[in-house]
Each structure stands twice: as structure tokens, then as C-alpha cells.
N, C-alpha and C positions, 0 to 999 in steps of 0.2 A: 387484566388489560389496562390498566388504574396508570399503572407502571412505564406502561410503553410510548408514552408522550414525555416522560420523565427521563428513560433511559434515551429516546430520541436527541431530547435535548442537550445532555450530558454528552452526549459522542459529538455531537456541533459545536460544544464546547471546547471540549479535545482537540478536535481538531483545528476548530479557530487557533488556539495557543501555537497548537505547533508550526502554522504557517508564521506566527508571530516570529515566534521563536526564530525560523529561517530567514524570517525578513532582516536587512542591512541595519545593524543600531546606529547610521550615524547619515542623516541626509545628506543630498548630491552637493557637492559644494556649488555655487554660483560662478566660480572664478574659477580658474587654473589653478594649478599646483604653486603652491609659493615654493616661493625660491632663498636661498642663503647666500647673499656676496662668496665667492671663493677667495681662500687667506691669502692675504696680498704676498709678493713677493717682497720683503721687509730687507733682504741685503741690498736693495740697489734700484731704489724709487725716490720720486721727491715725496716731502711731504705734503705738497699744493696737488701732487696727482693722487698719494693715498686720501687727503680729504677730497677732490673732487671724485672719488667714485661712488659718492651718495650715501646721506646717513639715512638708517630706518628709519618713518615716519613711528614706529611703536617701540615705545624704551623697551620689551621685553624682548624683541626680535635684537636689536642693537646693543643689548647686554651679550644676548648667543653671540654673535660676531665680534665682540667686544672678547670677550674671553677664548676664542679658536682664533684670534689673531694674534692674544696673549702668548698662546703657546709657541703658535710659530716664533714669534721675537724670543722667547724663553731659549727656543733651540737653536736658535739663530748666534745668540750674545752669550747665550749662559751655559748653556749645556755642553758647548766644547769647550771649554774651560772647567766644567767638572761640577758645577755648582746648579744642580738639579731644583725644580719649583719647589716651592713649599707646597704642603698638603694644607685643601680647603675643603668647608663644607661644598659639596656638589649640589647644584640647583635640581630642580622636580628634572629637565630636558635631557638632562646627564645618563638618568634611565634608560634611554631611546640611544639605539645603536647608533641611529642618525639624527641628529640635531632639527632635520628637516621633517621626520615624521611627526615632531610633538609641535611644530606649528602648522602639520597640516593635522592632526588631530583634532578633530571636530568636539571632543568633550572636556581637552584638555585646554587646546586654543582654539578658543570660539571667536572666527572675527567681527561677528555683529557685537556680540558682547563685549570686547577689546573695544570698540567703535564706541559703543556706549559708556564705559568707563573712563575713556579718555576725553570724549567730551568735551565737561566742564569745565577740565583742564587749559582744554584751548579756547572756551566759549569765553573770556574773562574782562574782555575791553571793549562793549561794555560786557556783565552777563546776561545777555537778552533770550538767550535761546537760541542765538542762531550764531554760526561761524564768518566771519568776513574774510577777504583777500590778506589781510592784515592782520588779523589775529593768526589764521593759519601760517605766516611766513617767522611772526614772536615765535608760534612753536617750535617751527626749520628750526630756526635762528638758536633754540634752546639747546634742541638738540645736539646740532653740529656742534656747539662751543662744548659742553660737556665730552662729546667725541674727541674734538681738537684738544684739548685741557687734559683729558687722560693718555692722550700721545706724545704730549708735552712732558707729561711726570715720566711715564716709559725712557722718553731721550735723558731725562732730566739723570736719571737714574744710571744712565748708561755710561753719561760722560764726567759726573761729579765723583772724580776720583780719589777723593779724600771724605768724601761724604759730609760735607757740612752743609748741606743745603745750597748751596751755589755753584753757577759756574763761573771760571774766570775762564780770558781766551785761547789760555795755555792749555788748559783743562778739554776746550772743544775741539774734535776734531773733524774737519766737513767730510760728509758722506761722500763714498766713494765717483758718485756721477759728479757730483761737484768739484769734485780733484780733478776729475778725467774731462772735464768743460773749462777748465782753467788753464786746462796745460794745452790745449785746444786755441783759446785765444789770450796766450800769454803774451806774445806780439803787438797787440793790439790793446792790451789792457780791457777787455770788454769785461768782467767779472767785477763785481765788488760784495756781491752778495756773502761770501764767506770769508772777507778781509775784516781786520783789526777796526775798522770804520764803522763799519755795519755792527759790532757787538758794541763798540761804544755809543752810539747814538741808541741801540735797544740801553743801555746802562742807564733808566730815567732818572735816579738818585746819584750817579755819578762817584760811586764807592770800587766801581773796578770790576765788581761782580753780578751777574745775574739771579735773581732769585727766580719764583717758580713765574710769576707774572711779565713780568720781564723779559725772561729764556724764551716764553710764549710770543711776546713780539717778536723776537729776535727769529723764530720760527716762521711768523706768521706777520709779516711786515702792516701787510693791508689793510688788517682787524686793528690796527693800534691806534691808541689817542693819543701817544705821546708827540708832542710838537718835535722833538728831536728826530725823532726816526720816517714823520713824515714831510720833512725837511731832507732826510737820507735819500729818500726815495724819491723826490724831485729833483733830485741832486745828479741820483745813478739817472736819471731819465734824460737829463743834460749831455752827461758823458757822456751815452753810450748814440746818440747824436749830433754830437757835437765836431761836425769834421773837421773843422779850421782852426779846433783847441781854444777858442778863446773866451769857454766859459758860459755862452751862453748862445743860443739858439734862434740864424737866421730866420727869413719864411721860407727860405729854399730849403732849409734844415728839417725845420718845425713842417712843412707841406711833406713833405718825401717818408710816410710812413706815419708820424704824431698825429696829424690833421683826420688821416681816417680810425684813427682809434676814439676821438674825442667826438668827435663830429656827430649830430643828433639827425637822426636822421626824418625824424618831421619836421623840424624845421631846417635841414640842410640837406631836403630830399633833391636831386637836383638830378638833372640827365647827362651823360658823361660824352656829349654830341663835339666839346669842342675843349679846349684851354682853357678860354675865356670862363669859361659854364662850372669849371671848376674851380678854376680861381678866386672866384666873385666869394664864394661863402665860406673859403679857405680864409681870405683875406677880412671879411667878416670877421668871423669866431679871433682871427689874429691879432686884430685892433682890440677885439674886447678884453683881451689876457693883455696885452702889451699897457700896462694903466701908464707907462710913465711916456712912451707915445717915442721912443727911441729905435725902433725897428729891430728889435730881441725881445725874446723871451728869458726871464731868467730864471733861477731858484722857483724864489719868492713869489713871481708870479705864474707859474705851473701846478704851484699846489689847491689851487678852485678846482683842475680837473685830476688830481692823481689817482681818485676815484674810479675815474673811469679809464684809466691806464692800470691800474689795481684793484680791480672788482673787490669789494670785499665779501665777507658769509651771510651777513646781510643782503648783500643784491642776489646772491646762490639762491637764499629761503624766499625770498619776495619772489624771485621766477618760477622758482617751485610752483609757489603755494598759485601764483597767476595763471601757470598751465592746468595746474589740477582743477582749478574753479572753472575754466575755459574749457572741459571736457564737456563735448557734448550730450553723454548720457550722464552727464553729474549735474548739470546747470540746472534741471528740476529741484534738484534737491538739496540746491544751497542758496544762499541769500537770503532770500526773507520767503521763505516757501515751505524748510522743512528741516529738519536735522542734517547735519552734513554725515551723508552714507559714502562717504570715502575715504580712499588711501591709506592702503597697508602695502607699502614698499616691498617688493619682494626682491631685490639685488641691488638697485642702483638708481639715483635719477632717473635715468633713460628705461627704468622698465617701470613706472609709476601707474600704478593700476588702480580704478575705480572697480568697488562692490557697489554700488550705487544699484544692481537691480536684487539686491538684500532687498526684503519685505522695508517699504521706507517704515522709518521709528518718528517719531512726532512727539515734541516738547510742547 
């Protein structure tokens, strides 16, 4: 009889396991299914629209997309011509039929754990423990230009046909929407973006050729430091306003389209009830660019705001990282309250998701 509390026990046992055993190895997620960007269409996009469809907030997710966009350009440029990728080692994701499963994979990619790892990385100005507006947007800002910098080496690659590291203008030739917008207003001269002007002023050395930083301006205008190309671009802002040709920009000019691009709108909140009511802080902002008080704008004095006639990737990661902090089920748990329990990107800007009701983690 000694036995029978024994063997009771053991069959409890038994059976405990094998409910185990049937139970799900991997908890409910908190969030939805993440998502993968879909690979761009690379014959016949700009590249200000491939960069604005949002880079992953997790370099591990943004590599996966990074190399399935590879491929597409690979098939795109290289494989009808005959010249197939080279063979690399394949990452852990490569496994997974679908790229998608191993980042919803709870033991492979864990996004509390991703969250935690990443971190410190962003916590760094100062490293207090906690995330700011502005350290989050340093991150953006990291990652898009890594992003941007390797679609740079891809074009750089595509069009340096002699392969010495550069391009010259002969060597470029503009993407297909660019041809087909040119021939659109060749009348009118409204293009300059893919003229002999525009690579020369990206030429900051002034050697004739592009190298990899450079080609990068030459890309990507708005990101640039060089005085010459944001001189370029104050320039083409002129033209392409400019209706009486002579160079520089009435207020009838400058009001008609320039005035509400620049225009701030807490301090030139204004109600649109009459003329007058919009004049007043049109003619405002006009005096304050106009420094030499001649009634034009020129060049010279357009470039304090090209900024904001050319957002650059900077002001992209600042709005970012402004909206994500401005989530109302995330505002608990950033600032000076707790670790920052969010944002793992699953497609694009516009799909920007807080795990924020993750068990919160505390520094």
C-alpha cells in the first residue's frame, strides 16, 4: 500500500509533462506580425522616393532588406547581361523560407531582447539611462545614411565604367524618370537636376570626377556640406521661379508657391480671411531674406532657408524619433521614467510601432 501514493504521484507527473509538452514553446506576441518593406521597384524610381519609404529602426531587420533589394538590382542591372551574383556566406534568416518568419520568431528574434541590446547604442549623449528626442533621431540619422551610402556604392558601381573608382559626366547616365521629366519640360528648361551643372558643383575638389562621397551629393543634394552645391540648389530654386528671367526673385515671385514652403507656421500662423492677412507675414519673412533691402531675393540670399525647401535626413530622423516619443502608450516609458520600450519598424515610417506594453525593463 507503501507504493500507492508513490505510483499516484508519478502518474501526476506524467501527466503534468505531457500537457507541457502540448503547450505552445514560444509566448503570444504583444504586437502584430512584423512586416518586411516589399523590394522596391529599382528600374524606375527616384532615389529621394527609395529613401523616403523608411529605413528599419533595427540594423538586423535593415540588413534582411538590404540584401532582398540586392538581389532585385542584381536582376535588374546584372543578370540580363549575363553576369550572375557572386556566392556569399548566407546569414542565420537565409534558413527560413521566408525572411518574415525569422523576425517573427520569438527565440530567434526576440524583440524585447533586440530592444535591450540596442539600447546603449542609442542611450550615448549623455549615457544616462534613459533615451531623448534627440538621441533617438542620432540613431534615424545613423541609420538612413548607412542605408543611403550603400545605394550610393550600388549606382556608383553601376555607372563607373571603366572601374577606377569614379564617375565622370560622360560615364553618368540619368535614370530613366529623369529622361522622361526632361523631355516633358524641355520648353521651358525646368530641369537641372541631371545637367553638366549639377555634377559639377557635387565636384567639391574640382578634378572633373566624382568619387564615392561626392557621387553621394551628387545623389542626394540636401544631405550635402559643400558650399558649391548648396549654392546649386539656391540657384535651381531661382530658375525654376523665376518668370521675368532676370535672375532673381520678385515678392510676387517669391509669394506665389516659395513663401508657403518656408513660412513657419507658429510664428506665421495666420487666418487666410483676406490679402491683406496674408501679405503682412509674407512680406515679413521677405524683408528678412532681402539683407540688401533692393526688393529681390537672390542666390545668396535664399540659402538661410534651402533647408526648408530641401528637408534634409536629419529633419526625416528628428520627426521620426518626435512622433515615436509623442505615442501615447509610449510617453510612460520614455524620458526620464524608464527605458525606452519601443520601435521595431515593421515596413516603413508610416507603419512605426510601439511594443511599449512589453513587460517595461528598467535601467
Amino acid at each position: 500500500m507503501a507504493r500507492s501514493p508513490v505510483l499516484i504521484y508519478l502518474i501526476v507527473v506524467v501527466f503534468v509533462l505531457l500537457l507541457l509538452s502540448f503547450a505552445p514553446k514560444r509566448p503570444n506576441r504583444p504586437h502584430r506580425r512584423l512586416k518586411l518593406r516589399p523590394a522596391a521597384d529599382l528600374s524606375d524610381q527616384t532615389a529621394r522616393d527609395r529613401d523616403r519609404r523608411g529605413i528599419p529602426f533595427d540594423p538586423v531587420i535593415a540588413d534582411i532588406e538590404r540584401r532582398r533589394e540586392d538581389r532585385e538590382w542584381e536582376r535588374a542591372h546584372f543578370l540580363p547581361q549575363g553576369h550572375a551574383p557572386a556566392m556569399e556566406a548566407q546569414p542565420e534568416w537565409e534558413d527560413f523560407m521566408d525572411a518574415e518568419d525569422y523576425i517573427n520568431d520569438e527565440e530567434r528574434f526576440n524583440v524585447t531582447d533586440r530592444i535591450v541590446l540596442l539600447f546603449p547604442k542609442i542611450d550615448v549623449a549623455p549615457a544616462d539611462g534613459f533615451v531623448s528626442s534627440d538621441e533617438l533621431a542620432d540613431w534615424n540619422l545613423r541609420q538612413v545614411e548607412k542605408e543611403v551610402m550603400h545605394r550610393t556604392q550600388r549606382d556608383m558601381e553601376l555607372h563607373d565604367k571603366n572601374h577606377d573608382g569614379f564617375i565622370s559626366f560622360k560615364e553618368y547616365e540619368p535614370p530613366s524618370w529623369a529622361r522622361r521629366y526632361h523631355d516633358d519640360n524641355a520648353t521651358d528648361d525646368k530641369v537641372g537636376w541631371w545637367k553638366e551643372e549639377h555634377f559639377n558643383a557635387s565636384d567639391m575638389d574640382g578634378d572633373g570626377l566624382l568619387n564615392l562621397t561626392e557621387f553621394n551629393d551628387f545623389l542626394h543634394p540636401a544631405d550635402t556640406n559643400n558650399p558649391k552645391l548648396i549654392h546649386w540648389l539656391s540657384k535651381e530654386e531661382i530658375r525654376e521661379r523665376d518668370k521675368d528671367k532676370d535672375g532673381k526673385l520678385n515678392f510676387q515671385e517669391y509669394f506665389n508657391g516659395l513663401f508657403d514652403l518656408i513660412r513657419k507656421e507658429d510664428v506665421y500662423n495666420v487666418t487666410y480671411e483676406s490679402d491683406s492677412s496674408t501679405d503682412a507675414p509674407a512680406k515679413r519673412l521677405f524683408s528678412q531674406l532681402d539683407h540688401n533691402n533692393d526688393g529681390y531675393l537672390s542666390e545668396d540670399e535664399l540659402i538661410p532657408v534651402i533647408g526648408d525647401l530641401h528637408p534634409s535626413e536629419r529633419y526625416y530622423a528628428k520627426q521620426q524619433a518626435d512622433y515615436v516619443i509623442s505615442e501615447p502608450e509610449c510617453v510612460p516609458l520614455v524620458g526620464k521614467s524608464s527605458f525606452l520600450q519601443v520601435i521595431i519598424i515593421d515596413g516603413s515610417s508610416e507603419h512605426v510601432k510601439c511594443v511599449c506594453k512589453v513587460a517595461a525593463i528598467r535601467f
